[in-house]
C-alpha positions in Angstrom: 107.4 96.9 89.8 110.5 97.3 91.2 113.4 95.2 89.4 114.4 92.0 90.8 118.1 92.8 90.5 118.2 94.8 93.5 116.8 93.8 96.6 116.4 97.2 98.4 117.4 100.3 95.6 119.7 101.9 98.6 122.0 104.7 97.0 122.4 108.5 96.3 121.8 111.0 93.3 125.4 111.8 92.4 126.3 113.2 89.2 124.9 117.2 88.5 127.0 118.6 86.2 129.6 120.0 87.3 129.7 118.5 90.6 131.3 116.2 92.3 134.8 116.6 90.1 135.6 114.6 87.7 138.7 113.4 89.4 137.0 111.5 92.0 134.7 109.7 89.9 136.1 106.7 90.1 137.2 106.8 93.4 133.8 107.8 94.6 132.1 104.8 93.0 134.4 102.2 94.2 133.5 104.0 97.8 129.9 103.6 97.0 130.0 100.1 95.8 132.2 98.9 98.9 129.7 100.5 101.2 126.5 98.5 99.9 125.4 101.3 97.6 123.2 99.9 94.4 121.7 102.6 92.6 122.8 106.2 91.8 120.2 108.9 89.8 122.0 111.5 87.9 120.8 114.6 86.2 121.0 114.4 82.7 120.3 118.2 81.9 119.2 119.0 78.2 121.2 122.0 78.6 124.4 120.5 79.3 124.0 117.9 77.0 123.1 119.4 73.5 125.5 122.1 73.1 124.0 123.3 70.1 121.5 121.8 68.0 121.5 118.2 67.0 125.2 117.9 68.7 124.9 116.0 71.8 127.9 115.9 74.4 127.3 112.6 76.1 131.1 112.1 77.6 130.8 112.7 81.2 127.5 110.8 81.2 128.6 107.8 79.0 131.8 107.8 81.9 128.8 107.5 84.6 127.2 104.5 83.4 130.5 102.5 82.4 131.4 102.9 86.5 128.0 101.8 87.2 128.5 98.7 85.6 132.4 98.6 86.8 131.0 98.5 90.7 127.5 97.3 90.6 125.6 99.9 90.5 122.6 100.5 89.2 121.6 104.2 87.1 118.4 106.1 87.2 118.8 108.8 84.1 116.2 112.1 85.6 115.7 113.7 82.2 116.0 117.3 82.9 114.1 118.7 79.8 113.6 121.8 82.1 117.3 122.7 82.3 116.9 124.3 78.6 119.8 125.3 76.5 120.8 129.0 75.9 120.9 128.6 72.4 116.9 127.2 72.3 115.9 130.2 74.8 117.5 132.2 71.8 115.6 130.4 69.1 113.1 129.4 70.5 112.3 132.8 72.3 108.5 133.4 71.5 107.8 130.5 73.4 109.3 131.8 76.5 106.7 131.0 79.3 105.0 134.3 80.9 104.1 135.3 84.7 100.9 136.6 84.9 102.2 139.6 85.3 103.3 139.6 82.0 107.0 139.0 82.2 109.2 136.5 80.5 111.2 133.6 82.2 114.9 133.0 81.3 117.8 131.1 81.8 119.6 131.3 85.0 121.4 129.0 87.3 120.4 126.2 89.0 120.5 126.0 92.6 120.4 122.1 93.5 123.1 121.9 90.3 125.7 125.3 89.1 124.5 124.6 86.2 122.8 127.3 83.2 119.5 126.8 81.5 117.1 126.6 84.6 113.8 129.0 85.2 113.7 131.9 87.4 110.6 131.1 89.1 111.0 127.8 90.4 108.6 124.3 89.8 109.7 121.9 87.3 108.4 123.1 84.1 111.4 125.0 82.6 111.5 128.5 80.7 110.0 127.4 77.3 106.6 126.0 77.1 106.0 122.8 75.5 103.1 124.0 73.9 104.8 125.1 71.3 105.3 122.5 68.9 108.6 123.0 67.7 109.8 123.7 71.7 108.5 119.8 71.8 109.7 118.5 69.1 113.3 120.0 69.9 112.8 118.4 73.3 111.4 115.3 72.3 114.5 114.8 69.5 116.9 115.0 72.9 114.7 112.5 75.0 114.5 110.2 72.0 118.2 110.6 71.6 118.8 109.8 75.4 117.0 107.1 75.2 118.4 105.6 72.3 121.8 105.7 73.8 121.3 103.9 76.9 118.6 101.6 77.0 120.5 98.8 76.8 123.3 99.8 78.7 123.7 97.1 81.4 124.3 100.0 84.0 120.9 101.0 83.4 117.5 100.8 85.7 115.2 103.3 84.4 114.0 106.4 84.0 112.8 109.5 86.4 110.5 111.6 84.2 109.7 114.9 86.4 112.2 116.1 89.2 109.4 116.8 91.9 106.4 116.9 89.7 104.9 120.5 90.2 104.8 123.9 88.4 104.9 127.2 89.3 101.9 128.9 90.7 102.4 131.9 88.1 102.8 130.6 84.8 102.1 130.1 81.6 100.1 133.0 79.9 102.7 132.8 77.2 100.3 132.6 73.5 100.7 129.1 72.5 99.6 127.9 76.4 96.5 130.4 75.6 95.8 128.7 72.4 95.8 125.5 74.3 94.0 126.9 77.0 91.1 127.4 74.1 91.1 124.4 72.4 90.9 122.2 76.1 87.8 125.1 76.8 86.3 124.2 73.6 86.5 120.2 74.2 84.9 120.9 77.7 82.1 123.2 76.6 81.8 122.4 73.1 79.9 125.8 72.6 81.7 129.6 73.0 77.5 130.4 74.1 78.0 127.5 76.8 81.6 128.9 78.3 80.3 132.3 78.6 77.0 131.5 80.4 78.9 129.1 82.7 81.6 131.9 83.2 79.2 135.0 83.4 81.1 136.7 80.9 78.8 137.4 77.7 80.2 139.2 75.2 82.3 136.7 73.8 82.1 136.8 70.3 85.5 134.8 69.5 87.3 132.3 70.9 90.3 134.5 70.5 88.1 137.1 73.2 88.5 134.5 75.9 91.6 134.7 78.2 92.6 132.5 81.2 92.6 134.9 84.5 95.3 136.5 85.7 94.1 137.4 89.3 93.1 134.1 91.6 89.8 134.8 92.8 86.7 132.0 93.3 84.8 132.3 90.3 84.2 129.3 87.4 86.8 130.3 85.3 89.9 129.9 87.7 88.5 126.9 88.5 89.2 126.1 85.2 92.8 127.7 84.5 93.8 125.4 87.8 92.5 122.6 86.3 93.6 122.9 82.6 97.3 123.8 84.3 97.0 120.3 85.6 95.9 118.7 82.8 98.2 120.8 80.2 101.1 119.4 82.1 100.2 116.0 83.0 99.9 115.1 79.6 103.2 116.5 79.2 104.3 114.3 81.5 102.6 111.5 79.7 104.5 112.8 76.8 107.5 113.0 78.0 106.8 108.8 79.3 105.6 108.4 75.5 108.6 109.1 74.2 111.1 107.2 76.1 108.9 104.1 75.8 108.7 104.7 72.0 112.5 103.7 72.6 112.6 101.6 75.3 109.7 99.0 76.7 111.5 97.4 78.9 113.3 99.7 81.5 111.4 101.1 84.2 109.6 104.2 84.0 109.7 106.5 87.6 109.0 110.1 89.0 109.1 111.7 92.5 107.0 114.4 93.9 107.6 116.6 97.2 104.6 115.0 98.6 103.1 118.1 98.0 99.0 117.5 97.7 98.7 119.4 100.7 98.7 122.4 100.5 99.9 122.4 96.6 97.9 120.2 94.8 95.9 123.5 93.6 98.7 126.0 93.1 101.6 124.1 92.1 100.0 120.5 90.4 101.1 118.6 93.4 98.9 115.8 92.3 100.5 112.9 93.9 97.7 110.4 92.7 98.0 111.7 88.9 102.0 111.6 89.0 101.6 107.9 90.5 99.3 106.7 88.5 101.6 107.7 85.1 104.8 105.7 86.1 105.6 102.1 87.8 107.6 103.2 90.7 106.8 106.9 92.0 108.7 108.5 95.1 108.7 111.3 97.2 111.7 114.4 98.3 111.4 115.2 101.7 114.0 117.0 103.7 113.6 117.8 107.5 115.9 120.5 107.1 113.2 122.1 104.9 110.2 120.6 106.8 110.5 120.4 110.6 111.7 117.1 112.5 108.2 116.8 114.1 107.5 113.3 113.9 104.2 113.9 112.5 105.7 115.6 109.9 107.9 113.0 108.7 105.0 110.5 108.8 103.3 112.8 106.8 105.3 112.4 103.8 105.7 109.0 103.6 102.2 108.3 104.0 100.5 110.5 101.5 103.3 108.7 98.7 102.1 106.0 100.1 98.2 106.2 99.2 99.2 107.9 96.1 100.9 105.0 94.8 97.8 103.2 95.6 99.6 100.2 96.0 102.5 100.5 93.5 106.4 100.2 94.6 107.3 103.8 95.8 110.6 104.6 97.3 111.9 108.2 99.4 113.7 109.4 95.7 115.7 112.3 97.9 116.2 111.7 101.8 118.9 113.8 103.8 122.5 113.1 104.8 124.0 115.7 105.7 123.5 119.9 106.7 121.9 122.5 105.3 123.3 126.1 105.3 122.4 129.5 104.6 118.7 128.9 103.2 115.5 130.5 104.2 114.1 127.1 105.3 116.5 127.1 108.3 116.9 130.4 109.7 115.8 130.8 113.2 115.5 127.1 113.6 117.5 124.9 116.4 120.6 123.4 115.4 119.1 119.8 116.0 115.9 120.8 113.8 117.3 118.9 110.5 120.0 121.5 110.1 122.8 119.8 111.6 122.3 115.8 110.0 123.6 113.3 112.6 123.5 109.7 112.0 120.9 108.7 114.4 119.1 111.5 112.3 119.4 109.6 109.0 118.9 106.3 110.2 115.0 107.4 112.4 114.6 109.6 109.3 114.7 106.2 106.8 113.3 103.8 108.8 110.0 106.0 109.5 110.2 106.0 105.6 110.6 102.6 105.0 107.7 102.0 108.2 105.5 104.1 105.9 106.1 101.3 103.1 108.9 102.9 101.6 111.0 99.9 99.5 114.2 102.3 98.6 115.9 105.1 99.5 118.1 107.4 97.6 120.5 110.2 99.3 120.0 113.8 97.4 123.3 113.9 97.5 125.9 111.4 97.9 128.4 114.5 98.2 128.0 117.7 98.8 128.0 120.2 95.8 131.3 122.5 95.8 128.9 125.5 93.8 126.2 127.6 94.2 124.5 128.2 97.0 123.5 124.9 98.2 127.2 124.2 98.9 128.1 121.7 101.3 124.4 120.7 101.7 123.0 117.2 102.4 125.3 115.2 101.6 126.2 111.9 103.7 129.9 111.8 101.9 132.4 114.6 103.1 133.6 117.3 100.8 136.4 115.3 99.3 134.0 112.5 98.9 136.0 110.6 102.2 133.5 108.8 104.2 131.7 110.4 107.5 130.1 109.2 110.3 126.5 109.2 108.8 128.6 107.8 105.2 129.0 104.9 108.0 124.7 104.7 108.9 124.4 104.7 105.5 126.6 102.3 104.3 125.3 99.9 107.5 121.8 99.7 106.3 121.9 99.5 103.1 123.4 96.5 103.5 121.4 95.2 105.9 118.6 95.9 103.7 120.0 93.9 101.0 120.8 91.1 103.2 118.9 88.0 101.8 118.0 87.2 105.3 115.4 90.5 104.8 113.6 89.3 102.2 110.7 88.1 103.9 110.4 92.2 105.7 110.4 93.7 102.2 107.9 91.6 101.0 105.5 92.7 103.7 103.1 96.2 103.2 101.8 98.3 105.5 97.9 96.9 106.3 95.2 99.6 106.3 94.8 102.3 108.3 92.2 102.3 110.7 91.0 105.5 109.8 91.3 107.5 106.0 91.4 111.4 105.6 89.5 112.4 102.5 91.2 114.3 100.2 89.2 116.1 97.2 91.0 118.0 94.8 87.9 120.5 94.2 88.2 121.0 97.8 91.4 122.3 98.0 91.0 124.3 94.5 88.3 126.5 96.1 89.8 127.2 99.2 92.7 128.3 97.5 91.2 130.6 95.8 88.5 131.5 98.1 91.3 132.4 100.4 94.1 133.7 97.8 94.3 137.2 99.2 94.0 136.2 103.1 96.2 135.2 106.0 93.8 132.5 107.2 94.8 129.2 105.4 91.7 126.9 107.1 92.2 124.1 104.2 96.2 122.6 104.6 95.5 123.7 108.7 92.4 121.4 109.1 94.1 118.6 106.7 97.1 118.2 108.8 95.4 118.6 112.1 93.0 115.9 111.5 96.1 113.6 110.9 98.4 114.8 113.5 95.3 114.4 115.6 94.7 110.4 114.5 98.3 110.1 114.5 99.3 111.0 117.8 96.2 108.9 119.1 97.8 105.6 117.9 96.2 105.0 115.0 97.4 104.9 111.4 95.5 107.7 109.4 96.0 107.1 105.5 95.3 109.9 102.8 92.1 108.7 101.0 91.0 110.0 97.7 87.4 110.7 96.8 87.9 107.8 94.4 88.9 105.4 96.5 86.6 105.5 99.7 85.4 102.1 98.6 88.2 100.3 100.2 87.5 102.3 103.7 84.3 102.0 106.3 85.9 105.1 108.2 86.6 108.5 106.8 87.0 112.1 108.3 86.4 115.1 106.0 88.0 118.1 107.2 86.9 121.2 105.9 84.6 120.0 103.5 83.2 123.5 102.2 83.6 122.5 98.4 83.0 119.1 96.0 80.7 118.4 93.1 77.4 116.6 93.0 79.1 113.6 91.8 81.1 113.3 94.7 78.3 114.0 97.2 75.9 111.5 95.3 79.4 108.6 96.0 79.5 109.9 99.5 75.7 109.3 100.1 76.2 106.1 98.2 79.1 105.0 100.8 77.8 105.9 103.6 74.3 104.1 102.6 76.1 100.8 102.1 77.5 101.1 105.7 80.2 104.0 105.8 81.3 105.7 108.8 81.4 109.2 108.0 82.9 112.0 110.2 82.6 115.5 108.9 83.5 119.3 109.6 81.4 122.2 108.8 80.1 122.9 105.9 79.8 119.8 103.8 79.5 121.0 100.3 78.6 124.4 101.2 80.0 125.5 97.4 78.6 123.0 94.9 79.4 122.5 91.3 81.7 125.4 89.9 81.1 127.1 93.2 77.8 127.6 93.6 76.6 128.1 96.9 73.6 125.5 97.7 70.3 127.2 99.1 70.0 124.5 101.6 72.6 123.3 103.7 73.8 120.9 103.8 74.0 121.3 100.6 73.8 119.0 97.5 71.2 116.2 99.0 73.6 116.1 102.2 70.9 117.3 104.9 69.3 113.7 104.2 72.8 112.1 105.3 73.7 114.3 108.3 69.6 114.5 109.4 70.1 118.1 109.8 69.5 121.6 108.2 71.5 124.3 108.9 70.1 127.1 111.1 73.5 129.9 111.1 77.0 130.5 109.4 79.6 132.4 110.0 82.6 132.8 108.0 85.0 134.4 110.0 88.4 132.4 110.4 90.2 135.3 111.9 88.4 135.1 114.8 87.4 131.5 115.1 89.5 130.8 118.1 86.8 132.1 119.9 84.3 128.8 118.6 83.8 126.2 121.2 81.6 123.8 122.0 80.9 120.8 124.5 81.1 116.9 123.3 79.5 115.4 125.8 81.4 116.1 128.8 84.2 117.5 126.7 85.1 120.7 126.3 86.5 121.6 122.5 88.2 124.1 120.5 87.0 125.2 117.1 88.7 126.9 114.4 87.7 128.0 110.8 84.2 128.3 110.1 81.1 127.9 112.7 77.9 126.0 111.4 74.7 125.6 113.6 72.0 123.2 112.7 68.4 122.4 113.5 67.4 118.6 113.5 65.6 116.8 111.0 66.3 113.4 112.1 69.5 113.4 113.3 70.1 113.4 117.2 72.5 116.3 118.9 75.5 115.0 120.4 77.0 118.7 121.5 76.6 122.7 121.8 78.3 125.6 121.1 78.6 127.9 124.2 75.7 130.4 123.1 74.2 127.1 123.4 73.6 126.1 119.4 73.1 123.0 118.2 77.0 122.1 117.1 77.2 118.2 116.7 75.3 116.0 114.9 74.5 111.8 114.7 72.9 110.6 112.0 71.5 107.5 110.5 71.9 107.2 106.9 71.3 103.6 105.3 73.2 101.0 107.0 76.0 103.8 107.7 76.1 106.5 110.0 77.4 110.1 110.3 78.5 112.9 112.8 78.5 116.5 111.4 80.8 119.4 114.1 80.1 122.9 113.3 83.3 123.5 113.0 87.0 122.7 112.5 88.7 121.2 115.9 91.5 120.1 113.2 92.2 123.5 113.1 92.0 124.2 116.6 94.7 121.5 117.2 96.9 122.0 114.5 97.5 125.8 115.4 98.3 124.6 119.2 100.8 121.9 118.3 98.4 119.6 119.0 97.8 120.8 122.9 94.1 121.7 121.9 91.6 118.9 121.3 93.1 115.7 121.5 90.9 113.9 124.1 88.1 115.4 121.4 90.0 113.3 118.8 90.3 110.4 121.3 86.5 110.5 122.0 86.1 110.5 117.8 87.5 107.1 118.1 86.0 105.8 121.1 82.4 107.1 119.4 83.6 105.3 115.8 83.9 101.8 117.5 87.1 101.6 115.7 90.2 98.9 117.3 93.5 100.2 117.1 96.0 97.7 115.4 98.5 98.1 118.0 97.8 99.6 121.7 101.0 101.4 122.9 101.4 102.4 126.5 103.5 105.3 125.5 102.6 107.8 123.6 106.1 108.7 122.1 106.1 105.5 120.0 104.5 105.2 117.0 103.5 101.3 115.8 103.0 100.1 112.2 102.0 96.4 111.4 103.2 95.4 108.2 102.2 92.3 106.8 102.4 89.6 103.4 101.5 85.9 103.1 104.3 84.7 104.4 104.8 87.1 107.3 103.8 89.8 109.8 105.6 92.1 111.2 105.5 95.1 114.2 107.6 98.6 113.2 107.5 100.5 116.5 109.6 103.7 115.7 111.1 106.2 118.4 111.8 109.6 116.8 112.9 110.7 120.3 116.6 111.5 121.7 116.2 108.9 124.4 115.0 105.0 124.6 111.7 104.6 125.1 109.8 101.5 127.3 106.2 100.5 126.3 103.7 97.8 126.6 102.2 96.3 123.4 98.5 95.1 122.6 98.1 93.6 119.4 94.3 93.4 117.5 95.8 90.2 116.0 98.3 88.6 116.2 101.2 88.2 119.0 104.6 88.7 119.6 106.8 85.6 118.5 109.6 86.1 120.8 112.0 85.6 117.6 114.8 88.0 116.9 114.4 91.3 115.9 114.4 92.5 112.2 116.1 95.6 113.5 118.5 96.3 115.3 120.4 92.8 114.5 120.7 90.6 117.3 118.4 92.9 119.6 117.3 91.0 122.5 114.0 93.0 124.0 111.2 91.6 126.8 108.1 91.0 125.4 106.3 92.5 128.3 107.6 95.9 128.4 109.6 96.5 125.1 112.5 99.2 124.8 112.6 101.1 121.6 116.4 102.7 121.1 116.3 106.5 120.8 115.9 108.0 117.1 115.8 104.1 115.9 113.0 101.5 115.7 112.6 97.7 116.9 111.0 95.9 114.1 109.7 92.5 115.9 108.2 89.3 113.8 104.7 88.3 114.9 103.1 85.3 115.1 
């Protein structure tokens, strides 16, 4: 839960060694603490800490805190075990993590701190594996000693565990992750016989034969080097939470991801669920500067953190404030597309957040770095530190959001969505590696297309993992093509209880460890969809050439192209060649609709000018009520509600105010004054929304 000492955490990561300078410490935090700031998050690096082994430099850091407490601030300490000191990459250099090409990380730079002691090949996992046991026990001595120092510092808040939770793609064939590799082979199998039949390798005679893959390709055993990855370094995550707590029980234990489960849940172990479930407040980066400014986009990654924390405090750990230069990310890209931060910018870019259920917000920088080649980058502060015009948005809602009189709006949640996207790891595993070595991407298209294409239709489309459909009647599956047995026997279950199911071609296609079913649907699903399928063709390169008729509507398809014969189900629409493309079913006391394709895709490669009066008919054919009916389409509305109050977000992203009508499933407006913007005096008929801002109205 998030501490009761701070209303609203509202502040900035500031200190990564060497940056800002020490002169302006003090000066910066009295800036801070007059402008409503309450929490800073600093980067206490392993490598600029223990200087050599067992002697810990703790001066700078020590000198953080003590200003914390001098202006009411509170401190996260990120524990940066990954920043590794030269003199352990020395010592310790056997355990140097390995591409899987064969070569050896190192120490280099940092690029979001000047700093030495930092991997080569980005993700958060460092250059020296912690499977090797004295690696951990070196790092473990240095988390233990952190701990010990500040725990009961009364500058302190808590604790952020993994900087962005993921890993790099390429690593770790080093020897002691392949020994580990074994031993988590041998506790799934049990039998060396058993691994080599299920891998179709058999001429194993020792464990020691048996060596994770180097090349991605969609056979068993990458299925299982993705998933021991995750595993390996979510219980070093665990570890790493183990430790601290071993030390301290009663600070708060935190991480941030990138709100990365699509597309890098697979590749990079952007399991925003796993990370969540691990800590008590978990948060997201997101950067527009790095991402786009398309308001779909930013809703994007506050709603994924937001079903990952499935239903935990979660705050936006790293939001913009200011440019960025010179990267990759930018080039090419108009000024106003996050490059250039203005303050309407950071004010519409928190207030989707905290729409999205966000409950704090911390700057990634407060000031820009002098070094390295992130120079000058997000900060809301100036150079010197002196304060800025988005230093002033800042400063003016944080503290309104610590106001008392806001109480009552933090307290409310976000309700429901009316509609979930399903999200199955195994899913997103085989694609990736079905598609490794191609252009076509089908699996992250088809994802964000369905919830752009919900999204932009009024509704409220929440991420929704395979293990929690039971708290939804309404799911879309996009690209479906892969899931296990147990999941399709849930889904079966679900949708037999009285589920709404809406899926895209090939349900379960690949079964358990990638098996491809001999009747399609595959894995029982023909029952639930009343069909059979009757072609397939996967050709993705050319699937802008798949369309099909919904009723009167004319659609786009994308990805892969399914035809079916009926069995029971009842066709609702055609391909052009005139093959049976859309399906209604009757399963239980639920009901299903199987397309023969991906429209997701369709619409997400047109920016969303493909297929969305197919999307609106998906939701006229679901029966489902919007929470909030909007007569302009350039809004976006979120009811938020708690037991002592309701509230309506509407949120503008645009450069200009926007009018619109409102139609509330329940509830009305109460006339009262707005939330936000303070004393904001709007006609309840035909409400204006201030451009890049939001109105957030009490209901009654």
């Amino acid at each position: 839960m998030l501490r009761n000492d701070i209303q609203f955490p509202y502040g900035a990561v500031y200190f990564r060694k060497s940056n800002p300078p020490r002169d302006d410490w003090e000066r910066d935090y009295a800036t801070a603490g007059e402008d409503g700031l309450n929490i800073f998050r600093h980067w206490f690096m392993w490598s600029a800490i223990e200087v050599a082994p067992g002697v810990y430099d703790w001066e700078e850091y020590d000198r953080q805190l003590d200003l914390a407490a001098k202006n009411g601030i509170k401190t996260v300490i990120a524990e940066l075990i990954h920043a590794v000191p030269d003199w352990a990459v020395r010592k310790y250099a056997d355990a140097l993590q390995v591409n899987a090409d064969g070569t050896r990380l190192g120490s280099y730079m940092g690029v979001s701190a000047a700093t030495g002691g930092f991997s080569n090949n980005g993700g958060g996992a460092g250059a020296l594996t912690l499977n090797c046991p004295e690696v951990k026990q070196a790092a473990g001595r240095f988390l233990t000693a952190l701990a010990t120092r500040y725990k009961d510092h009364p500058a302190i808040y808590g604790y952020d565990v993994w900087n962005e939770c993921n890993y790099s793609a390429d690593v770790d064939y080093s020897s002691y992750a392949k020994a580990t590799f074994r031993k988590w082979l041998e506790k799934k199998y049990g039998d060396l016989k058993v691994l080599a039949k299920a891998w179709h390798r058999y001429s194993y005679a020792e464990w020691e034969d048996v060596e994770p893959p180097v090349h991605m390709a969609p056979y068993p055993e990458c299925i299982d080097w993705l998933q021991f990855k995750r595993d390996n370094f979510y219980d070093q995550m665990q570890w790493r939470i183990d430790t601290i707590r071993a030390v301290d029980q009663k600070n708060v234990i935190a991480a941030h991801g990138i709100s990365g489960s699509i597309p890098n849940m697979a590749a990079n172990g952007c399991d925003d669920w796993l990370a969540a479930s691990k800590v008590e407040i978990y948060g997201f980066t997101w950067i527009q500067a790095r991402k786009g400014t398309e308001p779909w986009k930013t809703w994007y990654g506050v709603d994924i953190n937001r079903a990952a924390a499935r239903g935990k405090p979660f705050w936006h750990a790293e939001r913009q404030g200011g440019p960025l230069w010179l990267q990759p990310q930018v080039i090419g890209r108009d000024k106003e597309d996050g490059r250039v931060a203005e303050p309407e910018d950071i004010r519409i870019w928190s207030m989707t957040s905290f729409a999205g259920g966000a409950r704090g917000v911390l700057n990634l920088r407060w000031r820009p770095l002098l070094d390295g080649p992130l120079f000058g980058a997000f900060g809301a502060y100036g150079m010197d530190g002196s304060r800025t015009s988005r230093s002033d948005m800042q400063s003016l809602m944080a503290k309104w959001a610590n106001d008392p009189a806001q109480a009552e709006l933090w307290e409310a949640k976000p309700v429901r969505g009316e509609v979930g996207i399903l999200v199955v790891r195994e899913t997103q595993e085989w694609d990736y590696l079905l598609n490794y070595d191609r252009k076509e991407k089908p699996y992250p298209e088809a994802m964000w297309g369905a919830y752009r294409a919900f999204l932009e239709q009024g509704l409220q489309p929440d991420w929704v993992h395979i293990d929690d459909i039971d708290a939804y009647d309404f799911l879309y599956f996009p690209y479906p093509i892969m899931f296990t047995a147990e999941q399709a026997a849930r889904l079966k279950t679900w949708v037999e209880k009285g589920g709404t199911l809406i899926a895209e071609a090939c349900p379960g296609y690949f079964g358990d460890r990638g098996h491809v079913g001999q009747v399609q649907p595959n894995l029982g699903l023909d029952e639930v969809f009343g069909v059979r399928e009757e072609d397939v063709e996967f050709m993705p390169d050319i699937a802008n050439c798949i369309h099909f008729k919904f009723g009167d509507l004319a659609v786009d398809g994308g990805g892969l192209l399914q035809s079916y014969r009926l069995t029971g189900g009842t066709g609702r629409g055609y391909f052009d060649d005139g093959r049976l493309a859309v399906v209604e079913s009757r399963y239980g006391r639920g009901r299903t609709l199987l397309i023969g394709t991906n429209p997701s895709v369709a619409l997400y490669r047109t920016e969303g000018r493909s297929n969305a009066a197919f999307f609106a008919g998906l939701v006229e054919w679901s029966g489902r009520t919007r929470h909030v009916t909007l007569s302009n389409k350039a809004i976006f509305a979120r009811i938020h509600k708690s037991e002592r109050a309701s509230f309506l977000w509407l949120v503008n992203p645009t450069r200009k105010a926007q009018t619109t009508t409102v139609c509330l499933a329940e509830g009305k407006l109460s006339g009262g004054k707005a939330a936000w913007p303070a004393e904001y005096a709007y006609d309840p008929v035909s409400v204006e929304v201030p451009a890049r801002d939001v109105l957030i109205l009490p209901l009654a």
